[in-house]
C-alpha positions in Angstrom: 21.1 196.6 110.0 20.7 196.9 113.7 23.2 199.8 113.8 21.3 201.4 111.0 18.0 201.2 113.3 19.5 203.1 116.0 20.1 205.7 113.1 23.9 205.7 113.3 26.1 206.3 110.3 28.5 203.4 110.0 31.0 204.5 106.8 33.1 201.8 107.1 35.0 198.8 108.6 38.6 198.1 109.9 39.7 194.0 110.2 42.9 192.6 110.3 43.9 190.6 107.0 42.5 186.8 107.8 40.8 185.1 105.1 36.9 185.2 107.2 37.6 188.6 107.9 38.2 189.3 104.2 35.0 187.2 103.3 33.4 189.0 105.9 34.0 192.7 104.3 33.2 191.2 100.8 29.6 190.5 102.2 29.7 193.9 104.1 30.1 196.2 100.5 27.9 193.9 98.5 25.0 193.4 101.0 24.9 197.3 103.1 27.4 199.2 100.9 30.1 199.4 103.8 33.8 200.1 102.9 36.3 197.4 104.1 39.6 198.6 105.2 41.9 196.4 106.1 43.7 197.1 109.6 47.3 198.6 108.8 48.7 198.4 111.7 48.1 194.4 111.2 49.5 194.7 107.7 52.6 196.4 108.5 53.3 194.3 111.2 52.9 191.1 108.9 55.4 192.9 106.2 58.2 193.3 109.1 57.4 189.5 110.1 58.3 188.9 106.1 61.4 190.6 105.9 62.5 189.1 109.7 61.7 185.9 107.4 63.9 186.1 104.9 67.4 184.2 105.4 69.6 186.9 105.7 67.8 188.6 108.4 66.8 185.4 110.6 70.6 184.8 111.1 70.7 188.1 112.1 67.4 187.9 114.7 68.1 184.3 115.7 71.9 185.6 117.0 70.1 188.3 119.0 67.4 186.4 120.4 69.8 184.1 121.4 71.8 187.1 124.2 68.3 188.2 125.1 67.0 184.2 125.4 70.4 183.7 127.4 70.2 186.8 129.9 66.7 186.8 130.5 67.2 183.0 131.5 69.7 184.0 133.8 68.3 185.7 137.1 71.3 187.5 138.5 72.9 188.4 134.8 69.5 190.2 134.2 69.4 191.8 137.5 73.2 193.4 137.2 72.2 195.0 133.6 69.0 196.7 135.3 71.4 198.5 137.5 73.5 199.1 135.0 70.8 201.9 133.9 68.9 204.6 135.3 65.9 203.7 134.3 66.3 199.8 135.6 64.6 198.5 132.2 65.3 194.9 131.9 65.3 192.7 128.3 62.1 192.6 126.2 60.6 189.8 126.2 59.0 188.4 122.7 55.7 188.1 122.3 53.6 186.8 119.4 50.7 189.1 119.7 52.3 192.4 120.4 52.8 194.7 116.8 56.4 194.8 116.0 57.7 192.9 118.5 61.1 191.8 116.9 62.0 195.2 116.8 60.8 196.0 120.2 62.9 193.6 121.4 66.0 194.2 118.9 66.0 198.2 119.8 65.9 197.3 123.5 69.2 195.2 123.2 70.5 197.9 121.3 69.5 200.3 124.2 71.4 197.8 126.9 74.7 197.5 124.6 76.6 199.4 127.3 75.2 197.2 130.4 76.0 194.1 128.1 79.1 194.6 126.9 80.2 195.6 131.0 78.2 192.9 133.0 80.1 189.9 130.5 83.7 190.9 131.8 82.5 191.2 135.5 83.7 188.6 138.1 80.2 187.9 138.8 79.7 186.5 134.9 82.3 184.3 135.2 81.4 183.0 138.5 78.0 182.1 136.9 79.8 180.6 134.1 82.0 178.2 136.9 78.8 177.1 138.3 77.6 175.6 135.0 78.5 171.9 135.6 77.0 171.0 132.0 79.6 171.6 129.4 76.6 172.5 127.0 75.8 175.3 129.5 79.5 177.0 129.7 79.5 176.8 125.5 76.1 178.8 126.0 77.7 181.6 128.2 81.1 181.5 126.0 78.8 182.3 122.8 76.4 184.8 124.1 79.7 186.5 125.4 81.5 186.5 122.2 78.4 187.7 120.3 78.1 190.5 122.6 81.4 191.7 121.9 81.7 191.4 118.7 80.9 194.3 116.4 79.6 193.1 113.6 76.8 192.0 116.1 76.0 195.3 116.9 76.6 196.4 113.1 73.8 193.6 111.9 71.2 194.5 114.4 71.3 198.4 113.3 70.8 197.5 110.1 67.9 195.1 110.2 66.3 198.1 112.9 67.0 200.6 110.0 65.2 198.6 107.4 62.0 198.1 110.0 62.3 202.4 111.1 59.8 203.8 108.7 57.2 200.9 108.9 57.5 201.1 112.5 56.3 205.2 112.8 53.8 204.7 110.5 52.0 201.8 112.2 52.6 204.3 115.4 51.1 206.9 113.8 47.9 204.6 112.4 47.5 203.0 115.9 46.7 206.5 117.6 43.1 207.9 116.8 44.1 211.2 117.3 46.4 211.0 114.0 44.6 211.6 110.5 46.7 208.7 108.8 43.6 208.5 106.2 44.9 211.0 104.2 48.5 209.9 104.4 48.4 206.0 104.0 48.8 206.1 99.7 51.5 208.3 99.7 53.6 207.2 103.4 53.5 203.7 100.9 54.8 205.3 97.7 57.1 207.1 100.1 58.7 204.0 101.9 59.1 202.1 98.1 61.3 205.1 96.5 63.0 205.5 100.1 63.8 201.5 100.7 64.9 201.3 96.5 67.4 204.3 96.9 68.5 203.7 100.3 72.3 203.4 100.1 72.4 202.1 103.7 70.4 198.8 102.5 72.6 196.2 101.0 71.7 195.9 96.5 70.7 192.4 97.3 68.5 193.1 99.8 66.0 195.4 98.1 64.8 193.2 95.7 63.6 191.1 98.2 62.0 193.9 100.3 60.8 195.6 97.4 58.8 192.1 96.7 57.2 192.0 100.6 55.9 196.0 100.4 54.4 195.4 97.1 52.6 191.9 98.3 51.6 193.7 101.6 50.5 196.8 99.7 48.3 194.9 97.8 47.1 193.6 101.3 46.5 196.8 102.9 45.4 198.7 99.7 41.5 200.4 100.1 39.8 203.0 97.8 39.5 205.1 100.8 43.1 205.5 100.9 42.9 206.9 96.9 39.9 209.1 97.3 41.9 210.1 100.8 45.0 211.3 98.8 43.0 213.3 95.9 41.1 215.1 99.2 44.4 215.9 101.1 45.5 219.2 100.2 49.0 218.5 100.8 49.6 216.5 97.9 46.8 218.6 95.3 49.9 219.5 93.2 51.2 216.1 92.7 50.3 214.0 89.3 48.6 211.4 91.0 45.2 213.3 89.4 45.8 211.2 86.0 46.0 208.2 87.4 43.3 205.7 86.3 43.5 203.4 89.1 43.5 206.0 91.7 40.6 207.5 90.1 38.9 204.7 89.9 39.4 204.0 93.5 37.2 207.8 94.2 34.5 206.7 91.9 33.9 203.6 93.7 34.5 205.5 97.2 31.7 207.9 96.1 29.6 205.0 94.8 29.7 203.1 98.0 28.7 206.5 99.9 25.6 206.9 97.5 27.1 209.6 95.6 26.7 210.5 91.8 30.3 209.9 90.9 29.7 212.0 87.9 29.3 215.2 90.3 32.1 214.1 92.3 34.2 213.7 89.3 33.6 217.5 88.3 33.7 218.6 91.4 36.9 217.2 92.3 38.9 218.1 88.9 37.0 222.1 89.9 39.2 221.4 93.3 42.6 221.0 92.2 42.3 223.9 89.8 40.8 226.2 92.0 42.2 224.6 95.6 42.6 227.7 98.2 45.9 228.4 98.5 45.6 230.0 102.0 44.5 227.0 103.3 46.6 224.6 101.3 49.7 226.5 102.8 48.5 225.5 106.5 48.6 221.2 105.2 51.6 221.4 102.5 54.9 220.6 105.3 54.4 216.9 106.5 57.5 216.7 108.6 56.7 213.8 111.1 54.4 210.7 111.2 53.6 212.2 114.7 52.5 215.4 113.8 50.5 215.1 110.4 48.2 218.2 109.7 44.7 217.4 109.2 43.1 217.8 106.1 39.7 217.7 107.6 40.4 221.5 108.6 41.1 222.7 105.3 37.6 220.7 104.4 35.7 222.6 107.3 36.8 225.9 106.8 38.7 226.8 103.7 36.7 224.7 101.3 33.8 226.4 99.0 30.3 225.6 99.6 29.5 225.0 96.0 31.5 221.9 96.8 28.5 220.1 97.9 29.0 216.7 97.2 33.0 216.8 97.4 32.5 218.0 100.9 30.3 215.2 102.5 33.0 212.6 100.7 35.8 214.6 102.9 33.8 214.6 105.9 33.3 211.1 105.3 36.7 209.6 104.5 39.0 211.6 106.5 36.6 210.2 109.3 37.5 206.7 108.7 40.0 205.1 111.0 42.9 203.0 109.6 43.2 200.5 112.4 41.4 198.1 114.7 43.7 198.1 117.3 41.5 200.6 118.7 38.9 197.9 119.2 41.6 195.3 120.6 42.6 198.1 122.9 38.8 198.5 124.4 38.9 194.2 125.4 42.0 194.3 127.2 40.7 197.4 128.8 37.5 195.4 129.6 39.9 193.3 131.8 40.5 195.6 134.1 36.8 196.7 134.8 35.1 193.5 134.3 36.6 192.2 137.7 35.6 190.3 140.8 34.7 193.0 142.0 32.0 194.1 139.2 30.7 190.5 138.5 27.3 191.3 139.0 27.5 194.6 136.7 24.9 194.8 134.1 25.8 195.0 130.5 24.6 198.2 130.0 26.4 199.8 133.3 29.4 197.4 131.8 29.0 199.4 128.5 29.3 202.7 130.1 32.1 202.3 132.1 33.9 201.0 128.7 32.6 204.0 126.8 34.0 206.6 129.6 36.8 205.2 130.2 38.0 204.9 126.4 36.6 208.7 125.3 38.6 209.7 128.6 41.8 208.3 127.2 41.4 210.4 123.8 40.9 213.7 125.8 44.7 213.1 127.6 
């Protein structure tokens, strides 16, 4: 109410998945007619938690954060693999509020097989092993050794970072506000099902239980923007997601919630995939990378009819929705680094600016 007093349009809101932030966007649609979306990069990060949950892939992530626990405990072992590479990068350390960080730190040990494999048969290694005068301590060094040169280690670890690839870009590409994920999310989901159930890499026993996690977190993550985003994008105006009920659905409560006449809509949006412009739909039709999707508010601004009234302002709309509120999370850290000694007697409103600049500059790099 106070935003709507400073006569700024608010179409919706991104929170991460916790039950009194779900209660909160409940309240939000029924009481000023605000779309929820939940945050996706939270949701795919919780759906690579699940599947580095279930037993098969824990033995596999315990094993390796056991070599990075044991090398990152051990100064001079850690210093040797730094100069084992050109950059000098070090092991990852985990963190529990970082997105993805099992991966992060799975890919890095991955990265620093080499420098393993080398600095466990230098003389320096086994000196630090001679100096262990706990027994418990040489049995540490003897099995982080043997796990590092073992190849079934190495063999387990690729796998589990195959399984998490795909999840992984496409929470990159939804924590940049320069991407138009919007349009994307429905069918990137549809997408990673079919590729994770055909996969031949992915062990048959696996993929009942991933198949399980997507569909739970799906459900999680799930908003009618991302519907009435699909049947706007005209990449995908050719597939048969039109006759879907649920996805339809989805649009009529999308333009409902916008204070549209869904009937309009309706007519207007079966009009558009008869009738889409096929000079613009060829600029939108090759997605080849999560980095580099194609913005279907273009075809909207410049291809699209006028006599698409209504249709148009739900484009403008929904393709103008962010999918994440890492965004947000992004601004507080940020507001460490300017809200310092230094600043302590800033006024909020100087406090604000500097925040605003220094955010907006960030999107113009």
């Amino acid at each position: 109410e106070e935003l709507a007093g400073k006569k700024i349009t608010v179409v919706a809101v991104a929170t991460d998945t916790a039950a009194n932030m779900h209660a909160a966007r409940e309240r939000l649609e029924e009481e000023l007619g605000l779309i929820s979306i939940p945050c996706l990069c939270h949701v795919l990060d919780l759906l690579i938690e699940d599947v580095a949950s279930l037993p098969w892939a824990k033995k596999i992530i315990e094993r390796a954060e056991f070599v990075n626990g044991y090398v990152r405990s051990h100064e001079k072992l850690h210093k040797w693999i730094k100069t084992q590479t050109a950059t000098e990068k070090g092991m990852k350390k985990k963190s529990k509020t970082r997105f993805f960080t099992v991966r992060i730190v799975l890919e890095r040990i991955v990265e620093q097989r080499g420098a393993l494999e080398q600095v466990f048969l230098t003389e320096q290694a086994r000196y630090i092993r001679s100096q262990h005068s706990v027994r418990d301590r040489e049995e540490k060094f003897d099995k982080a050794k043997t796990e590092v040169m073992t190849q079934s280690f190495w063999s387990e670890i690729e796998y589990i970072l195959h399984i998490m690839e795909t999840p992984y870009y496409l929470m990159r590409a939804a924590d940049s506000p320069k991407n138009p994920v919007t349009g994307y999310v429905y069918n990137l989901f549809l997408k990673l099902q079919e590729e994770w159930k055909s996969d031949q890499q992915i062990k048959p026993a696996h993929r009942q239980d991933i198949g399980n996690i997507l569909s739970k977190r799906w459900t999680d993550a799930h908003s009618q923007v991302y519907s009435a985003a699909y049947l706007l994008n005209p990449a995908f105006v050719k597939y048969p997601m039109f006759d879907d009920r649920n996805v339809i659905n989805d649009f009529k409560d999308t333009a409902r919630l916008m204070k549209f006449d869904s009937g309009i809509a309706l007519r207007e949006l079966e009009h558009y995939r008869l009738n889409v412009d096929s000079e613009g739909l060829n600029l939108y039709t090759e997605v080849d990378s999560l980095q580099n999707l194609p913005n279907p508010m273009l075809y909207w601004r410049y291809y699209s009819p006028q006599s698409y009234e209504v249709l148009h302002l739900i484009a403008r709309k929904v393709f103008s929705v962010l999918t994440s509120s890492s965004v947000c999370e992004q601004n507080f850290r940020d507001m460490e680094y300017i809200y310092c000694s230094r600043r302590l007697r800033t006024k909020p409103e100087r406090f604000n600016k500097l925040i605003y600049i220094y955010s907006n500059a960030k999107l113009k790099r």
